[in-house]
N, C-alpha and C positions, 0 to 999 in steps of 0.2 A: 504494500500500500504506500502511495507516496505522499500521503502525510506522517506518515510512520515515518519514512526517510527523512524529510523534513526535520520533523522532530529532533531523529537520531545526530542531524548537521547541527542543528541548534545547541542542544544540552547534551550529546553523549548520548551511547547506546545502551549505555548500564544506567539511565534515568528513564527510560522509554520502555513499558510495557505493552503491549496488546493483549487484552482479556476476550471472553464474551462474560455479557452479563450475567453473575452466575443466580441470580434470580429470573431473570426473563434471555434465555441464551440464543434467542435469536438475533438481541441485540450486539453490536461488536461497540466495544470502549478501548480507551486510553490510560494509561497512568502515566502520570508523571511525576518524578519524586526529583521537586528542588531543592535546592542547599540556598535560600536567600538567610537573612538575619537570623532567623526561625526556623528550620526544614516545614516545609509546605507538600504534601500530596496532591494532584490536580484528577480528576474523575473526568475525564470526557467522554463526549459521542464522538467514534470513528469516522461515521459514514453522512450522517447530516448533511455534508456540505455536497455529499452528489445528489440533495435536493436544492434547486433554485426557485428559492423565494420568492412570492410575487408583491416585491417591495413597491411602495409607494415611489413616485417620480423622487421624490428630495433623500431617497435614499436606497438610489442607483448606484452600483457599484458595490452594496453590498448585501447581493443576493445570495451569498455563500456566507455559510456561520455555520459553527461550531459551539457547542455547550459545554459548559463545566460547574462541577461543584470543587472550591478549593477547604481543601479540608486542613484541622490544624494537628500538628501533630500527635494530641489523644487519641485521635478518632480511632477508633478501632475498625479498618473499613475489609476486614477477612471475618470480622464476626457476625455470620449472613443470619443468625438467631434471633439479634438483641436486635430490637422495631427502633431504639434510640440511635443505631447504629446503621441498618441495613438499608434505612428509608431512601437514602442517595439511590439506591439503584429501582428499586421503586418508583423514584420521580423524575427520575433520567429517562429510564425507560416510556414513562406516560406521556412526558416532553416529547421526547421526539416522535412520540406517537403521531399526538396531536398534532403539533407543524405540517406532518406529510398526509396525515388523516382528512384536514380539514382542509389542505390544498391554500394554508393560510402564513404568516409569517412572523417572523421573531424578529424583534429591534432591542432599542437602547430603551428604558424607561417601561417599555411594556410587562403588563401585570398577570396574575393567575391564583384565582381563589385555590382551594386545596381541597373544595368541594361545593356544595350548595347542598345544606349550609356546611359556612366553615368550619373545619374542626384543627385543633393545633396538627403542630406535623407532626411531632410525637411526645410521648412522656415528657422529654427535656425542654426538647425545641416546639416552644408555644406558637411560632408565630403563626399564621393563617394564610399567608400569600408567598408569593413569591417574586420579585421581579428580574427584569436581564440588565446587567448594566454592563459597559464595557470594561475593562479591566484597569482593577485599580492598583491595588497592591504589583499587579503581575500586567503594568504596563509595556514594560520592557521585555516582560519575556513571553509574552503573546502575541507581542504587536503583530501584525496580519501577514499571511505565507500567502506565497505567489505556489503555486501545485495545479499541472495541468493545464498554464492558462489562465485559471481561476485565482483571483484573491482571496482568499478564506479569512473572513473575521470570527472572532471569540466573543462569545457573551458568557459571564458569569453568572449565575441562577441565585440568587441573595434572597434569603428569609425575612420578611420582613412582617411588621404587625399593622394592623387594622386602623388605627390612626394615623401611621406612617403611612400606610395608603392614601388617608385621606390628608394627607399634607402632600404627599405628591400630586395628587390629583387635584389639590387646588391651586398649588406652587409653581408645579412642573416640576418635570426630573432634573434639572440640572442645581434647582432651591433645595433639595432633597439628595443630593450627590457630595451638595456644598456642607448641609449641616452633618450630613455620616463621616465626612470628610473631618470636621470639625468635632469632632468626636472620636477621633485617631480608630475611624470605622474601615474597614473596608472588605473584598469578597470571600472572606475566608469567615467559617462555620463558626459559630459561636451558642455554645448550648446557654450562655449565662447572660448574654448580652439583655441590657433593657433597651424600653422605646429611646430612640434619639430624640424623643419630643418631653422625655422626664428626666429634664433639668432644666435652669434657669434661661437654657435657652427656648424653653415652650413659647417665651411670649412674641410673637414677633407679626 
């Protein structure tokens, strides 16, 4: 696969895995295991990007994306038992479902309930939605791969809460990018995080 190779030129070949999903094994993933300040694990969709988007005019050029959950180094992501734990590949797989399902597309700021109604994602992690945003922490090391032709972009799949929704949705994504940012927030898992809106900066 020549994202795989990709990869391998980017970080080395002993950071690049190729799985299938071992919950849903029709699907084919990524790992990545970086060495930044923190060691980081990255969870991706393989194949996504040999679906083309049918992106809006203003954002042409990037009909090829790729998904990720960045995981922090606790996570325990072999322990396919514990629902605190296994949920990534559960909602990796439903993701890409969806996008190819509905013949529809994934951007920057775009959201996703976690049901109707919502329910937390799990035991740990309360939040109820999910959004894509482009990569924060792992600017540098996602930035977009030329493969085939195609540019291929990353989005990041970020947990977010129900009021954080609705401050993005009155704000917009980038008011909302600003305060997570401001909050030394960014795409990597957090069982214990609170709302970015509970603190003195609620009022604004």
């Amino acid at each position: 696969m020549e994202l795989i190779k990709a990869f391998e030129n980017r970080f080395g070949a002993h950071r690049v895995k190729a799985i299938r999903n071992p919950l849903h094994n029709e699907q084919e993933l990524i790992f990545l295991f970086l060495e930044l300040d923190v060691p980081v694990t990255i969870l991706m969709t393989a194949r996504l990007s040999e679906y083309q988007m049918p992106v809006l005019d203003k954002w042409v050029g990037r009909e090829f994306n790729e998904i990720y959950f960045c995981l922090p180094a606790y996570w325990n992501f072999e322990d396919y038992d514990n629902p605190n734990f296994s949920w990534i590949y559960t909602w990796i797989y439903k993701l890409e479902r969806f996008v190819r399902d509905k013949n529809t597309w994934f951007g920057p700021g775009h959201t996703i309930p976690t049901g109707n109604p919502e329910v937390p994602i799990s035991n740990l992690m309360k939040q109820e939605y999910f959004i894509f945003l482009d990569p924060i922490l792992l600017q540098k090391e996602l930035s977009p791969v030329s493969v085939s032709g195609k540019n291929i972009h990353f989005l990041s799949i970020v947990p977010i809460f129900g009021d954080e929704l609705d401050f993005k949705m009155g704000k917009g994504t980038q008011k909302f990018v600003r305060r997570f940012i401001q909050r030394n927030l960014d795409e990597k898992l957090d069982d214990y995080r609170s709302s970015v809106l509970n603190s003195r900066l609620r009022f604004f």
